[in-house]
C-alpha positions, 0 to 999 in steps of 0.5 A: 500500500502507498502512503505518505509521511510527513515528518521523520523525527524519532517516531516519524522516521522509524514508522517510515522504516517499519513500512518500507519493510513491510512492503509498503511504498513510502513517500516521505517529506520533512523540512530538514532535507537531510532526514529525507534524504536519510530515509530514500537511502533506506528505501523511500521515496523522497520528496523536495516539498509540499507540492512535490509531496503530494504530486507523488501520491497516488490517488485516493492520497494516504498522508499521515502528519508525525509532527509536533502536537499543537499550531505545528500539526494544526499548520500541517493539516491545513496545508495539506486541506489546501493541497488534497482533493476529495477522497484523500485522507490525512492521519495525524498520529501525534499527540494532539487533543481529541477536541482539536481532531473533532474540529477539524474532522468538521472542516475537512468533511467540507471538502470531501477529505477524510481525517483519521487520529492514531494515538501512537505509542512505542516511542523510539523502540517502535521500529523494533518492537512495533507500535500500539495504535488507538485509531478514531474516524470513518470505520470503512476508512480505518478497513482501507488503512488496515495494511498500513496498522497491521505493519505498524503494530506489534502483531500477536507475538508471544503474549498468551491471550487473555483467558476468556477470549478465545471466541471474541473478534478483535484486532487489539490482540494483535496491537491496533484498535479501532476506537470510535469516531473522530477524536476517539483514538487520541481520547484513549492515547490521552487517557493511556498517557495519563495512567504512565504518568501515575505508574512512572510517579508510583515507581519513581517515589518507591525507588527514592524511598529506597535510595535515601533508606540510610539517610542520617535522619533515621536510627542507626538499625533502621538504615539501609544502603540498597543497591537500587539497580539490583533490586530493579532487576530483581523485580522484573523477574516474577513480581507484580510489578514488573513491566516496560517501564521498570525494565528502562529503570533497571537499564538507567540504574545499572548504567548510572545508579546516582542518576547524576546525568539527570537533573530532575526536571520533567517536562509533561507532554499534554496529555496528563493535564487533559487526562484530568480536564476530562476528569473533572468534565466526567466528574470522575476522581482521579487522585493518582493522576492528577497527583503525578502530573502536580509532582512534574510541575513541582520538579521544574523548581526543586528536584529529587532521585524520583525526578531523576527516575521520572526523567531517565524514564522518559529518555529511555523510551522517547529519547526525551532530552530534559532542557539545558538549564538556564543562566542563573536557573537552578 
């Protein structure tokens, strides 16, 4: 299947890759042509602009939009609405707002042209590990666009499958969902980056209590001085809580068990602070949640180890860069 992509940063370019080979033909554009061009050398085809872009897109056009959420992805889309024709589809799988995905699902539809939001999650491990795609539009135009999801997600792999499900017909066990009209996709993308925001703070609050168990405030016989990376390791190994997340601390624990290459400083992407603006709309409490996403804005003006852990998590899985620090910043 023929589909473009715009945008080949991490996730961008990796989800270029991963269709390239699967067999898919992939158009790319990105305004730094030198990430272009990095891409036709691994088999796309490249194109020198917008207008180029399109022109080499068959029709109905496929043009999925990885760029920054926000006035970027608002730009692109509107860039694009002034360069497609009726029947031609733009997908945006960043991480934009769902309100934001309905909105423009309305203007598009003036104009004949389909709009798809893909909440996408896998960060820069995707190429390897495949994607988790939460898709929300036109049902028959997610149907169409099931190559491009089957060559993206995981697939199957060697995960058993949840007991009792053996007569149910769902392609989330193979890692892509189709989630319900337009916004639906992001609506859960949000919701699932705001449960990693309580998870990331759960673990990183335990593993601070750990690491200061010998402070000088306590009894001599009450103090400890863990070995934090091993302990991470350990828990992956038959505990409860074992999972992803916990593997990328133990990997940033054994390369460095102070963290010292972190500040501490956690920057949030969006969805937390939705995942509560819904909350307080549904009159639902989410204590957890709307605690981690407080404790990230608390770690921009005062730092701790369970900053740090927050932060080397981040970077683990989405290649986050924490911000340089400012002259006469702390």
């Amino acid at each position: 299947m023929q589909v473009g992509m715009i945008g080949m940063g991490r996730m961008g370019a990796n989800m270029a890759r991963r269709l390239v080979r699967g067999g898919h033909q992939c158009i790319v554009y990105d305004r730094k042509p030198e990430h272009v061009k990095q891409l036709v050398n691994e088999g796309a085809l490249g194109s020198a602009s917008l207008e180029d872009f399109i022109n080499k897109l068959s029709k109905p056009r496929t043009a999925w939009i990885m760029v920054t959420a926000g006035e970027p992805t608002e730009q692109m889309v509107e860039k694009l609405a002034n360069l497609m024709e009726a029947g031609d589809i733009i997908i945006d799988g960043g991480n934009s707002y769902y309100k934001d995905d309905v909105r423009r699902a309305k203007s598009l539809k003036q104009k004949n042209i389909h709009y798809v939001d893909v909440g996408t999650s896998g960060g820069i491990w995707g190429l390897e590990r495949g994607y988790c795609l939460m898709i929300g539009g036109e049902a028959d135009i997610f149907n169409h666009l099931t190559p491009l999801f089957k060559t993206l997600a995981p697939g199957r792999e060697d995960i058993p499958q949840t007991p009792g499900r053996g007569g149910k017909e769902s392609t989330a066990e193979a890692g892509y969902i189709y989630c319900g009209p337009y916004g639906a996709g992001h609506f859960v993308k949000m919701i699932h980056n705001g449960i990693e925001y309580g998870m990331m703070q759960a673990y990183a609050e335990g593993f601070d209590i750990l690491r200061n168990a010998n402070t000088n405030e306590l009894p001599e016989e009450y103090r400890y001085n863990f070995n934090v990376d091993d302990i991470a390791e350990v828990w992956r190994r038959g505990s409860v809580v074992r999972s992803w997340l916990l593997d990328l601390i133990a990997t940033a624990l054994y390369e460095d068990p102070t963290l010292s290459t972190y500040s501490g400083f956690v920057q949030d992407s969006g969805e937390g602070r939705w995942t509560v603006m819904a909350a307080i709309e549904e009159s639902v409490p989410v204590d957890v949640l709307s605690a981690s996403l407080y404790a990230r804005f608390r770690s921009r003006k005062e730092h701790t180890f369970a900053e740090k852990v927050l932060s080397a998590m981040r970077q683990k899985f989405g290649g986050h860069v924490e911000p340089q620090k400012q002259a006469g910043g702390d």
